[in-house]
C-alpha positions as CSV (number, residue, x, y, z in Angstrom):
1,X,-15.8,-52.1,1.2
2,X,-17.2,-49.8,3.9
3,X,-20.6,-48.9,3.5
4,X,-21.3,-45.8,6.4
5,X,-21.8,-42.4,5.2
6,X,-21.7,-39.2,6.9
7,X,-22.4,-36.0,5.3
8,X,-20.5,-33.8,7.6
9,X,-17.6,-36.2,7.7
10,X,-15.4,-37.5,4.8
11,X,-14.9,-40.9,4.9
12,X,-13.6,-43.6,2.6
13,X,-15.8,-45.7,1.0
14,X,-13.2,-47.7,-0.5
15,X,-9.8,-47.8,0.3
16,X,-6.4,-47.6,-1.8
17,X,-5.9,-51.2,-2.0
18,X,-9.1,-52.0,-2.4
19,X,-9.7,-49.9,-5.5
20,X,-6.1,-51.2,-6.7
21,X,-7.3,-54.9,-6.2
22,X,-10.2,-54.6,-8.0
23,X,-8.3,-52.8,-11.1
24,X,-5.9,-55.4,-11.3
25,X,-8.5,-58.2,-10.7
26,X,-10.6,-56.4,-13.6
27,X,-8.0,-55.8,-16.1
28,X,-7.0,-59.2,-15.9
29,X,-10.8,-59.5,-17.8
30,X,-10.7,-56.8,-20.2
31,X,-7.6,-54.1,-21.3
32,X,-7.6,-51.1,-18.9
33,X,-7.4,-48.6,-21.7
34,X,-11.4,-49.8,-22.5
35,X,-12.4,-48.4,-19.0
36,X,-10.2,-45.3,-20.1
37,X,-12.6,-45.1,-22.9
38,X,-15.9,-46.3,-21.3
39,X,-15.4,-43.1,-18.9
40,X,-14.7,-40.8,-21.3
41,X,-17.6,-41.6,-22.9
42,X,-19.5,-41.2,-20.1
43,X,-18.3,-38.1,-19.7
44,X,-19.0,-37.0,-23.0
45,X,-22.8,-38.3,-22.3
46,X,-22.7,-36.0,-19.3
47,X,-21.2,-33.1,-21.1
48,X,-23.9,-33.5,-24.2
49,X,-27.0,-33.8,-22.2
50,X,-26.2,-31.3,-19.2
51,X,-24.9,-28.2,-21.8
52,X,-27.4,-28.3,-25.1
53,X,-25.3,-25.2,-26.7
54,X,-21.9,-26.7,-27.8
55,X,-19.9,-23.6,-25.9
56,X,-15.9,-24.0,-26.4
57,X,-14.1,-26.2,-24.6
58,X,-10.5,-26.2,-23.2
59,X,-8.8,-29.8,-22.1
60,X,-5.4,-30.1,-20.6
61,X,-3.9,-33.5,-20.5
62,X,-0.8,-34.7,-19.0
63,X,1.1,-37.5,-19.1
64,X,-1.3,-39.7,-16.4
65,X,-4.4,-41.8,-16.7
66,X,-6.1,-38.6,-16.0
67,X,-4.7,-37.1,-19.1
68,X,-5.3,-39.6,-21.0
69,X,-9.1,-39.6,-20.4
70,X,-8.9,-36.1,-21.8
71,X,-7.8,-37.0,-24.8
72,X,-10.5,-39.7,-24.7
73,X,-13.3,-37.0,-23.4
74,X,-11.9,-34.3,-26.3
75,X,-12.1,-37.0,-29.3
76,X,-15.3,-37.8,-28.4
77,X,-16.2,-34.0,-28.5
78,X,-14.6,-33.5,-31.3
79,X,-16.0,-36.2,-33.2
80,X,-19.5,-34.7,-32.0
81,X,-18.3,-30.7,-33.5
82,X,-18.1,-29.5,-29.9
83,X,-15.3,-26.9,-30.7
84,X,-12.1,-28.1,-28.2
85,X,-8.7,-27.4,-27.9
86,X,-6.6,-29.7,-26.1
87,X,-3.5,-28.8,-24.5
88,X,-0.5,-31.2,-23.5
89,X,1.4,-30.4,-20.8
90,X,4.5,-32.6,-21.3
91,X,6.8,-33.9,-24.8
92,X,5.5,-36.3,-26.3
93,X,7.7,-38.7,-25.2
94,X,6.6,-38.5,-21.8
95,X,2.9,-40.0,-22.4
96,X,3.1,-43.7,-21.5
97,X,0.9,-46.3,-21.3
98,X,-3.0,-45.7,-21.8
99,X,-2.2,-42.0,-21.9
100,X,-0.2,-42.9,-24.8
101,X,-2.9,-44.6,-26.6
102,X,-5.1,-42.0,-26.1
103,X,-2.6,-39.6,-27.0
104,X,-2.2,-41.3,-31.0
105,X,-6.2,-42.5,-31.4
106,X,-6.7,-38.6,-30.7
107,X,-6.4,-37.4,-34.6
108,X,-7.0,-33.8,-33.9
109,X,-5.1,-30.8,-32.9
110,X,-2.7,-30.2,-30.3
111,X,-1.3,-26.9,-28.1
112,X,1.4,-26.6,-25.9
C-alpha cells in the first residue's frame, strides 16, 4: 500500500491488485454482498444527515456492483419515505451476482 500524497498530483494509493487481493482475501471472511449493503448504508447515513429536507431522488442502476449499491442506497431510502425512483438500465436478466440480490431484496418500484 503506498502511503505519499500529493495534492497537485494524482497518485494511487492502492493499486488494482492490491484492492483485488484484499476483496478476495475479505470475502473469503464474510459474503461480499454484506459490504454491498454496509456501503449503501453508509451512504444512506450520508444522504440523511447532509440533506435534512427529504428532496426527490433519482437512482439509476445497472447491471454492475455499482448498480447494485443503488438498489441497496434506494431501499434504504425508501424504507426511510425519502421519495425515489430507481431506474434499471438493462432486462432483468442481465443483473447477476450481488446486483442481482440487490435487484430482488429491492421490494419497490421500478422504471425503465
Amino acid at each position: 500500500m503506498h502511503s505519499f500524497h500529493n495534492v497537485c498530483k494524482k497518485i494511487e494509493i492502492v493499486s488494482s491488485k492490491e484492492m483485488k487481493d484484499f476483496e478476495k482475501h475479505q470475502f473469503l471472511k464474510k459474503s461480499s454482498y454484506s459490504f454491498m449493503q454496509n456501503a449503501g448504508r453508509k451512504v444512506f447515513y450520508f444522504i440523511r444527515d447532509k440533506y435534512k429536507q427529504k428532496q426527490p431522488i433519482i437512482v439509476l442502476c445497472g447491471p454492475g456492483n455499482n448498480g447494485g449499491d443503488g438498489f441497496v442506497i434506494a431501499k434504504q431510502l425508501q424504507d426511510y419515505n425519502y421519495p425515489v425512483e430507481v431506474y434499471i438500465l438493462e432486462s432483468k436478466k442481465n443483473y447477476k451476482g450481488d446486483a442481482l440480490t440487490a435487484l430482488e431484496e429491492y421490494n419497490y418500484g421500478l422504471k425503465k
